[in-house]
C-alpha positions in Angstrom: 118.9 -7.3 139.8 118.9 -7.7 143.8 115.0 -8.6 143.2 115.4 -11.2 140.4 118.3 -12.4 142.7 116.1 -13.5 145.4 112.9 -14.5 143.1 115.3 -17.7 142.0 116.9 -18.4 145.6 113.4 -18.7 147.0 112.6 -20.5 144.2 115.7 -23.3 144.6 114.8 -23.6 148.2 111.3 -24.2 147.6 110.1 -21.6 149.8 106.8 -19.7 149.0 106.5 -15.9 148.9 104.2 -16.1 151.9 106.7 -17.8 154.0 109.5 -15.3 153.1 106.9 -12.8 154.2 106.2 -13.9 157.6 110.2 -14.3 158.0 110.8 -10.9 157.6 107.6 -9.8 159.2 105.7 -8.6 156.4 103.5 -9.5 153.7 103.3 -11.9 150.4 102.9 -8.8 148.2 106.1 -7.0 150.1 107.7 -10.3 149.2 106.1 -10.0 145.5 107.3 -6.1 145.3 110.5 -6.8 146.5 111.4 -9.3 143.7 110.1 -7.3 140.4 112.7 -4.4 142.1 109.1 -2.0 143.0 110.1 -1.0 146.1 113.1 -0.6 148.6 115.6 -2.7 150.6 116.0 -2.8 154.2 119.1 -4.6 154.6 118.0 -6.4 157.5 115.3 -8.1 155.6 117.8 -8.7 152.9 120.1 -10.2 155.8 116.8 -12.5 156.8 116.0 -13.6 153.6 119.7 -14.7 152.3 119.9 -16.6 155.6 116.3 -18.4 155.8 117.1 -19.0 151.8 120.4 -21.2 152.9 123.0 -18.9 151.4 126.2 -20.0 153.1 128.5 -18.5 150.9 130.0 -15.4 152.3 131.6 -13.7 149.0 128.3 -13.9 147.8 126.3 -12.7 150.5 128.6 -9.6 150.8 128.4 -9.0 147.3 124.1 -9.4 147.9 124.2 -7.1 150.4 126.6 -4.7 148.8 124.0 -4.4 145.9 121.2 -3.9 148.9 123.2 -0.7 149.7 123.5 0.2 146.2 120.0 -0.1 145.4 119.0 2.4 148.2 120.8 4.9 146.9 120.1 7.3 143.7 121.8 6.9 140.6 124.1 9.9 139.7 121.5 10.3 137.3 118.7 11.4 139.7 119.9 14.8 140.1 118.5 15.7 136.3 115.0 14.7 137.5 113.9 18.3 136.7 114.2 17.8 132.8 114.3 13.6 132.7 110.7 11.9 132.6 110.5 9.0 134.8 110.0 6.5 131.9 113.4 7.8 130.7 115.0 7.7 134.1 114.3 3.7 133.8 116.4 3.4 130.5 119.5 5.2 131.7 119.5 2.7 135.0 119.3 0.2 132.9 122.4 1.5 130.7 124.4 1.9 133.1 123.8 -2.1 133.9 124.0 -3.3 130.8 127.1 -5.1 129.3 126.0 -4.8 125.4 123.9 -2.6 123.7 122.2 -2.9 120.3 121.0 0.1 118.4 119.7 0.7 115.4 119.7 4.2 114.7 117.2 6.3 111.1 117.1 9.9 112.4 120.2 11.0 114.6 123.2 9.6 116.1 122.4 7.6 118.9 122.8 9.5 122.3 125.9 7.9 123.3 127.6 8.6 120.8 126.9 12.3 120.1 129.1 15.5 120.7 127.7 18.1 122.9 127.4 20.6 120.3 125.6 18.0 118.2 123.3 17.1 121.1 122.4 20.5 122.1 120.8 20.8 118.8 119.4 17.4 118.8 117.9 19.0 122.4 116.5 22.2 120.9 115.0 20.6 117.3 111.2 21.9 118.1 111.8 22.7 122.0 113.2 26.6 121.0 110.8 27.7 123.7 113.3 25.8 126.8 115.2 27.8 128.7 118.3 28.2 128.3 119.1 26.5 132.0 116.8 23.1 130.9 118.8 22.8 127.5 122.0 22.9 129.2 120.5 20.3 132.1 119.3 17.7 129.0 122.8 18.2 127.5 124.6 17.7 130.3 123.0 14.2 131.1 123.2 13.2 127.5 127.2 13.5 127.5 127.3 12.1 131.4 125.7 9.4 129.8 128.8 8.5 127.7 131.2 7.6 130.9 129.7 4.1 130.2 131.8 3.3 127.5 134.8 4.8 128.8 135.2 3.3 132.7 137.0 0.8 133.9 134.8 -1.7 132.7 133.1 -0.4 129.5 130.2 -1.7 128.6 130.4 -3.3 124.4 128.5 -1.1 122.0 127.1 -2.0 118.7 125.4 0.6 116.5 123.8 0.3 113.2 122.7 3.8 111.0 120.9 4.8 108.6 123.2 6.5 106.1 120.8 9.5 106.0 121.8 10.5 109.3 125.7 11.0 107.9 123.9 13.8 105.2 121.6 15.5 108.0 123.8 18.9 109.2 121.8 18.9 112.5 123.7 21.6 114.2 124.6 23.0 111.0 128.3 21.8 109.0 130.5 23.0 111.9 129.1 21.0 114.2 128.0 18.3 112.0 132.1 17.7 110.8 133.1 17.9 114.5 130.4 15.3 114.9 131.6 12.7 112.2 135.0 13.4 113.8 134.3 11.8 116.8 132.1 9.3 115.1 135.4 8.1 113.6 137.6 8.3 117.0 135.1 6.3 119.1 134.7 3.8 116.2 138.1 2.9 116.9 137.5 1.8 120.5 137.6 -1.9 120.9 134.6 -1.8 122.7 132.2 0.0 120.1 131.0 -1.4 116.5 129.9 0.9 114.0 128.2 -0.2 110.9 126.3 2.2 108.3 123.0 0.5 106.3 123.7 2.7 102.6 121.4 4.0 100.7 122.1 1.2 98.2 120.8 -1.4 100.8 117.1 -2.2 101.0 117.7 -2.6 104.7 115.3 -5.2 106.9 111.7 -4.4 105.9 110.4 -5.8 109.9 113.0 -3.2 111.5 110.7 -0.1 111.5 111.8 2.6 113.4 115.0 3.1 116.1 115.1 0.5 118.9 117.8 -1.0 121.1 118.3 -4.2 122.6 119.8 -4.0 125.9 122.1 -6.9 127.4 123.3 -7.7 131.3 126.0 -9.6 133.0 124.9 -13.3 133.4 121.9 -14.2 135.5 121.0 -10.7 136.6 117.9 -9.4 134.7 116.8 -10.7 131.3 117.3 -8.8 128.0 115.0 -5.6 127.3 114.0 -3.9 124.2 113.6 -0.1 124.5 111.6 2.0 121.5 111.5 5.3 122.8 108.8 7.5 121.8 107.8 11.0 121.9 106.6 11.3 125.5 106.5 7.7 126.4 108.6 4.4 125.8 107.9 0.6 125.7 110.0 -1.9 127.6 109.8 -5.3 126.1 111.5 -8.3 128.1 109.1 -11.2 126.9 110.9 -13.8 125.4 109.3 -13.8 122.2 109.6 -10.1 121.4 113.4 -10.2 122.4 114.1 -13.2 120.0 111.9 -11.0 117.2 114.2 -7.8 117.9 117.3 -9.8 118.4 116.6 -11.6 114.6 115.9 -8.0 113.6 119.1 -6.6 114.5 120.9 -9.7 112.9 119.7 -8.7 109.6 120.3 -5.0 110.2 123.9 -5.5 111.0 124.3 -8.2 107.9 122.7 -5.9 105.7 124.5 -3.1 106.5 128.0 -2.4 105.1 130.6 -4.8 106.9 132.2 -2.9 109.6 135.5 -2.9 107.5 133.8 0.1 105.6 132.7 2.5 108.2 135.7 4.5 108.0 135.7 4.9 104.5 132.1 6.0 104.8 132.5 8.4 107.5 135.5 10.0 105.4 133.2 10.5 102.6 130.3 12.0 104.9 133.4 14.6 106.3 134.1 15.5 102.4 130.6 16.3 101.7 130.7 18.3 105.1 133.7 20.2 103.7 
């Protein structure tokens, strides 16, 4: 965000990434590392930068530096770095970021919204060799996670699935009714739409697999389209695979049944639970 931040202000002013270099006595490709966010902030260059840039507006420059300071510091998140790949590590910065997020959902309940019961077992499907101590760690940053869409200022979620993940007892029926439970509490939050594509639906043949479209606050980093895979992810921010995925998720959600109708369909997915 700080990066992209300065990319445009040097830009405005005309100013080439060789001349920002040599104003805070360092390189072009310092410069060029600092905008794509690929390396640390010293705040004095940040200070140097803002100034030789013509920024004279001082709410603005606090608020600059103030995500200078931020950026130097790890995310609450870094402290799972024992069981959290670095690829994965990228997506949950960019979570907590994000204003809206777009899922569409065929296997399991998307992360955020799952109970800790229901996500231990997500955890352990095929990993019954972890120890006990890593399951608990994975858990535990799965349902920290969540605080996004309960702070102060939550961020929108919108979530599209597959019906089939309403019949699947992962966890068994105990914890697969304690999970539709909550499914229908947090469905009730302003801030979170829930839709459910039936089995009667033909769906959007171009959707494929699960994907989410990630969205941030004005002006501070462009869209991105996570697919997560088994042991790697893709990150897709060009402008003609985010207007793809964005049209994809469209369909999805008018395809699916009308939000009006998630209720009902989650009370019949408790009945069968029953």
């Amino acid at each position: 965000m700080l990066g992209g931040h300065l990319r445009r202000m040097r830009e405005a002013a005309g100013i080439s990434r060789a001349d920002a270099g040599w104003q805070i006595r360092s390189s072009e490709s310092k410069v060029s590392r600092m905008e794509l966010g690929r390396v640390g902030f010293k705040e004095r260059d940040v200070k140097d930068l803002l100034a030789f840039y013509g920024l004279r507006d001082e709410r603005e420059r606090d608020r600059l530096m103030e995500l200078a300071r931020a950026a130097n510091n790890p995310g609450w998140w870094s402290r799972y770095g024992d069981v959290m790949p670095a690829w994965f590590a990228n997506y949950v910065g960019l979570e907590v970021a994000a204003k809206l997020i777009r899922t569409y959902e065929v296997l399991f309940v998307p992360g955020l919204l799952q109970t800790e019961s229901y996500a231990r077992a997500v955890v352990q499907l095929g990993r019954s060799y972890l120890p006990k101590e890593e399951i608990d760690q994975r858990v535990a940053l799965r349902v920290e996670r969540q605080q996004i869409l309960t702070r102060s200022n939550p961020i929108k979620l919108w979530v599209v699935i597959d019906e089939a993940v309403l019949h699947r007892p992962i966890g068994g029926r105990d914890a697969m009714r304690e999970q539709i439970e909550h499914l229908q509490a947090m469905a009730r939050l302003p801030n979170i739409t829930l839709q459910v594509m039936p089995f009667s639906s033909v769906g959007y043949p171009s959707a494929g697999g699960a994907f989410s479209v990630l969205r941030f606050p004005e002006g501070d980093l462009p869209d991105v389209v996570y697919i997560e895979h088994a042991a790697s992810a893709l990150y897709l921010d060009k402008i003609e695979d985010l207007d793809e995925y964005a049209a994809i998720m469209d369909a999805l959600s008018i395809a699916a049944s009308p939000v009006n109708d998630t209720q009902k369909a989650l009370h019949e997915a408790l009945a069968r639970m029953s």
